[in-house]
mmCIF file of the C-alpha atoms, coordinates in Angstrom:
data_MODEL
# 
_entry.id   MODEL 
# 
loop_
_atom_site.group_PDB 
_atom_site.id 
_atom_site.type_symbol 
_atom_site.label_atom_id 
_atom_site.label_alt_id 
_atom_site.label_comp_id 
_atom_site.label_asym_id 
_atom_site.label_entity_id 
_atom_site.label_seq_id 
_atom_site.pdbx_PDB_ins_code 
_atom_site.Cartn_x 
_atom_site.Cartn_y 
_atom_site.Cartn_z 
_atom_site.occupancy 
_atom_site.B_iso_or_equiv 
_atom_site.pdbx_formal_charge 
_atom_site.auth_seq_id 
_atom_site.auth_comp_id 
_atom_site.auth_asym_id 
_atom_site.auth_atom_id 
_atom_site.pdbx_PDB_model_num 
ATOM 1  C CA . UNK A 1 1  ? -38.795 -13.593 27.453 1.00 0.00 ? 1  UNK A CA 1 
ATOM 2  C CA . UNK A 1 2  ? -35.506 -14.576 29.121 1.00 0.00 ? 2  UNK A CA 1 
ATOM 3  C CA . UNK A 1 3  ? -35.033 -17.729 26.639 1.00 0.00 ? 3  UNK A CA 1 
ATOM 4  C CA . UNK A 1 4  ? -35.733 -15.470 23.887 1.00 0.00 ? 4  UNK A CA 1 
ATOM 5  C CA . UNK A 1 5  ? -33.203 -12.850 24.765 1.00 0.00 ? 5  UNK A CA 1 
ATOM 6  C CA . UNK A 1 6  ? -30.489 -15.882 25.511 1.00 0.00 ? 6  UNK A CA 1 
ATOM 7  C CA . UNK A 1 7  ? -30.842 -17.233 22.191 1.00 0.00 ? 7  UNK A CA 1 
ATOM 8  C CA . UNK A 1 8  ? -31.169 -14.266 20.261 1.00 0.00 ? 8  UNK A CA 1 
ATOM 9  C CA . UNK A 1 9  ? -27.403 -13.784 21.865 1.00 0.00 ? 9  UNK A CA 1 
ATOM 10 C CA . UNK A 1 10 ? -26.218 -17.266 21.466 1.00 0.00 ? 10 UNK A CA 1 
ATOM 11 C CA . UNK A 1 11 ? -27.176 -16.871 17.754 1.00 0.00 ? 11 UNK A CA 1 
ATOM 12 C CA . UNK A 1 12 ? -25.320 -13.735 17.434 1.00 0.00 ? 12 UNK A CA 1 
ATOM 13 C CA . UNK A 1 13 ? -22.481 -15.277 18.889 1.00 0.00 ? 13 UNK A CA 1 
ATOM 14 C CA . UNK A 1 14 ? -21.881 -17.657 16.518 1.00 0.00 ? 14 UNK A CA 1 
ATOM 15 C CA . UNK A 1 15 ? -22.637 -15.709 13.494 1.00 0.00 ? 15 UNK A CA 1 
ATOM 16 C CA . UNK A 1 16 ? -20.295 -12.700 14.602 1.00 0.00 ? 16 UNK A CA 1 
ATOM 17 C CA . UNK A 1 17 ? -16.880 -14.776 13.596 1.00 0.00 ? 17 UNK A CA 1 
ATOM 18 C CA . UNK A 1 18 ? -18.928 -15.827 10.549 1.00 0.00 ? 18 UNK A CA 1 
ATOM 19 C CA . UNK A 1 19 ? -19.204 -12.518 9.316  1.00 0.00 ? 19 UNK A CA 1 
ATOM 20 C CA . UNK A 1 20 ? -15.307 -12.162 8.785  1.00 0.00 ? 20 UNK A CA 1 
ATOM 21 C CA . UNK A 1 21 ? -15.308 -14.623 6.340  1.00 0.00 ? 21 UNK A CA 1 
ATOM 22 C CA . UNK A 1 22 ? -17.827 -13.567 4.063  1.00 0.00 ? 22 UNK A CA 1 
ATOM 23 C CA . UNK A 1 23 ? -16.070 -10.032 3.737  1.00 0.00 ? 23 UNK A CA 1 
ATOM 24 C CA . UNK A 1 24 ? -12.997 -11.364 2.478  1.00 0.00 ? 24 UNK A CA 1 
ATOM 25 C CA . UNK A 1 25 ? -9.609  -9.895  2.174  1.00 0.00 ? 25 UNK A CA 1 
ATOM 26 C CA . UNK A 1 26 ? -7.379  -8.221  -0.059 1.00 0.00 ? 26 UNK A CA 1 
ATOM 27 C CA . UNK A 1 27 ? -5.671  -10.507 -2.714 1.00 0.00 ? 27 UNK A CA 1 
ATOM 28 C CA . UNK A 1 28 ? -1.892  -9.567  -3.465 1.00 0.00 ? 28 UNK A CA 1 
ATOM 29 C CA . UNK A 1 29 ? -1.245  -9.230  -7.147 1.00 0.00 ? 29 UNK A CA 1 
ATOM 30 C CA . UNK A 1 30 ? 2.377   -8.503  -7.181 1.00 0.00 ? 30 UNK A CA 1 
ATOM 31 C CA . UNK A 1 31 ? 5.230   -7.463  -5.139 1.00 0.00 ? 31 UNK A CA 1 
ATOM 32 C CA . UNK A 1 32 ? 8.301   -6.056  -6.105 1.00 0.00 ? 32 UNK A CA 1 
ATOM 33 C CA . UNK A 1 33 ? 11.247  -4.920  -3.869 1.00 0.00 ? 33 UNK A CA 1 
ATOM 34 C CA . UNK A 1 34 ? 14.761  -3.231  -4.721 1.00 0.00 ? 34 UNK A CA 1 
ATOM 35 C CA . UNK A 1 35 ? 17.437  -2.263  -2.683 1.00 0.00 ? 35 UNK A CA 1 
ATOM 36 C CA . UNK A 1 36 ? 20.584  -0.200  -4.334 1.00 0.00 ? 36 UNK A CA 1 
ATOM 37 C CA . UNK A 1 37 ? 23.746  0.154   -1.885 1.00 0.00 ? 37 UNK A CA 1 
ATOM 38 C CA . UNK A 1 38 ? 25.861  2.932   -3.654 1.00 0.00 ? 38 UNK A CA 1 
ATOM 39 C CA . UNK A 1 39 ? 29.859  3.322   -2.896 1.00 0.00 ? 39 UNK A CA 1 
ATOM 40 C CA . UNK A 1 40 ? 29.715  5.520   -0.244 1.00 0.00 ? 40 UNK A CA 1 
ATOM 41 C CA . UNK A 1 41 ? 27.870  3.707   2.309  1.00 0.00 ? 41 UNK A CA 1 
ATOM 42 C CA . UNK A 1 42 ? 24.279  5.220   1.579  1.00 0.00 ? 42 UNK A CA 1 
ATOM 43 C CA . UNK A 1 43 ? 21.608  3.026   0.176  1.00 0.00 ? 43 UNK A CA 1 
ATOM 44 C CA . UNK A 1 44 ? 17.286  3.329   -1.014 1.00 0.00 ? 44 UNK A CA 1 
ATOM 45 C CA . UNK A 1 45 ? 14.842  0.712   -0.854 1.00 0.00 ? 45 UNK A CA 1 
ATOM 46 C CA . UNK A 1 46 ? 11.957  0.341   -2.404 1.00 0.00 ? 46 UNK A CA 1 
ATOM 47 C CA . UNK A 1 47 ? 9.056   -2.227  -2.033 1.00 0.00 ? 47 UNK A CA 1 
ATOM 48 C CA . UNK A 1 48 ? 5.879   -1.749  -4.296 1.00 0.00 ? 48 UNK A CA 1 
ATOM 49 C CA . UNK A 1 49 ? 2.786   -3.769  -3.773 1.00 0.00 ? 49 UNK A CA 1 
ATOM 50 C CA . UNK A 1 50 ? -0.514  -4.072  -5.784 1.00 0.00 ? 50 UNK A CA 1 
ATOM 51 C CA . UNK A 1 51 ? -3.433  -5.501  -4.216 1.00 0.00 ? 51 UNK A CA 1 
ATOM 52 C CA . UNK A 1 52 ? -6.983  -6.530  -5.579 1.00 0.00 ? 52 UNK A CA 1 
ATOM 53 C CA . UNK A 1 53 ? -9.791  -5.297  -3.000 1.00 0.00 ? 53 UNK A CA 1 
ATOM 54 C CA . UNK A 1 54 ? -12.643 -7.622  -2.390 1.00 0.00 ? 54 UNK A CA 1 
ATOM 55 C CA . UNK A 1 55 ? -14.843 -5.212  -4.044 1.00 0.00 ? 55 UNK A CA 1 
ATOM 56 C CA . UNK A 1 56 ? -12.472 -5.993  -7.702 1.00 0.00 ? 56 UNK A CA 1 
ATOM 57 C CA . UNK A 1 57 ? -10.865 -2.517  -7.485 1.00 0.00 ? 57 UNK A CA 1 
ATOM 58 C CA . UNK A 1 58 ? -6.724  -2.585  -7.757 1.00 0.00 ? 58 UNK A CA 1 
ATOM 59 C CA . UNK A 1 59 ? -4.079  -0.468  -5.405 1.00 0.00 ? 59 UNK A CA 1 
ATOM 60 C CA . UNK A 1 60 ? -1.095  0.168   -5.717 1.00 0.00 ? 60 UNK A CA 1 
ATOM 61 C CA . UNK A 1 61 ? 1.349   0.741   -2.559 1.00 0.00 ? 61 UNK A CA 1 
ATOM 62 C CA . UNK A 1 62 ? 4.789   2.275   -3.254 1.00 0.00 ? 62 UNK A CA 1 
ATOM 63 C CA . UNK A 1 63 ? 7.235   2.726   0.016  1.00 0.00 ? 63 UNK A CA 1 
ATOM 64 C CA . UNK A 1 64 ? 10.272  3.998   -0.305 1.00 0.00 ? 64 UNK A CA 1 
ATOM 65 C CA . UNK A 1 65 ? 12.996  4.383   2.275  1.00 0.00 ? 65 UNK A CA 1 
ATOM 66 C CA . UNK A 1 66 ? 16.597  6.348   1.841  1.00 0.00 ? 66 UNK A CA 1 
ATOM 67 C CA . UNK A 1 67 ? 19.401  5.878   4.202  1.00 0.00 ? 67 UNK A CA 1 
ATOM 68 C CA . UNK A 1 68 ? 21.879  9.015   3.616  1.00 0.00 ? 68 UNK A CA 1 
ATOM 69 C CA . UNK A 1 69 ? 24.256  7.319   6.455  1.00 0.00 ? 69 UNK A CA 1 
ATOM 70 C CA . UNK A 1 70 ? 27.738  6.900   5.167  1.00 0.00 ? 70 UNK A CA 1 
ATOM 71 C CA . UNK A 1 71 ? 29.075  3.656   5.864  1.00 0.00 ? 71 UNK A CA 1 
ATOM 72 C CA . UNK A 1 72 ? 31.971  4.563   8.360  1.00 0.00 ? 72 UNK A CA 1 
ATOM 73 C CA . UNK A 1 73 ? 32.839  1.046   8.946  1.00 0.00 ? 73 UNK A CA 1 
ATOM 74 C CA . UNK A 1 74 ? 34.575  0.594   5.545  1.00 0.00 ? 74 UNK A CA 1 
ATOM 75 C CA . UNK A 1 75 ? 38.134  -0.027  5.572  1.00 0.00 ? 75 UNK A CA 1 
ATOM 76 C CA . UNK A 1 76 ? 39.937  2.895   3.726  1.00 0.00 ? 76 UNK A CA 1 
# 
């Protein structure tokens, strides 16, 4: 009974990290980022990203980050 037990766990041991590959991952597509810096300091960036999903089925990501801090630094 004990053998049995240790290598019914040995075996799952070694397929466990198999597992993962099987699965797969997501497959990026495209990526696009822009960044606009306007006169007065402020500045938006935006970064879109479309992934295919293992399973064939497509995403699209869109983040999008605004800075309304004037630029106090510039020389006037």
């Amino acid at each position: 009974m004990r053998n049995r037990m240790t290598s019914l766990f040995l075996s799952a041991m070694l397929v466990a990290p198999a597992t993962m590959f099987v699965v797969g991952c997501d497959r990026e597509v495209a990526h696009d980022e822009t960044t606009v810096k306007r006169n007065d300091g402020t500045s938006a960036h935006q970064e879109t990203t479309v992934k295919e999903k293992s399973d064939g089925t497509v995403v699209k990501e869109t983040e999008k980050k605004v800075d309304n801090t004037p630029d106090n630094n510039k020389p006037r």
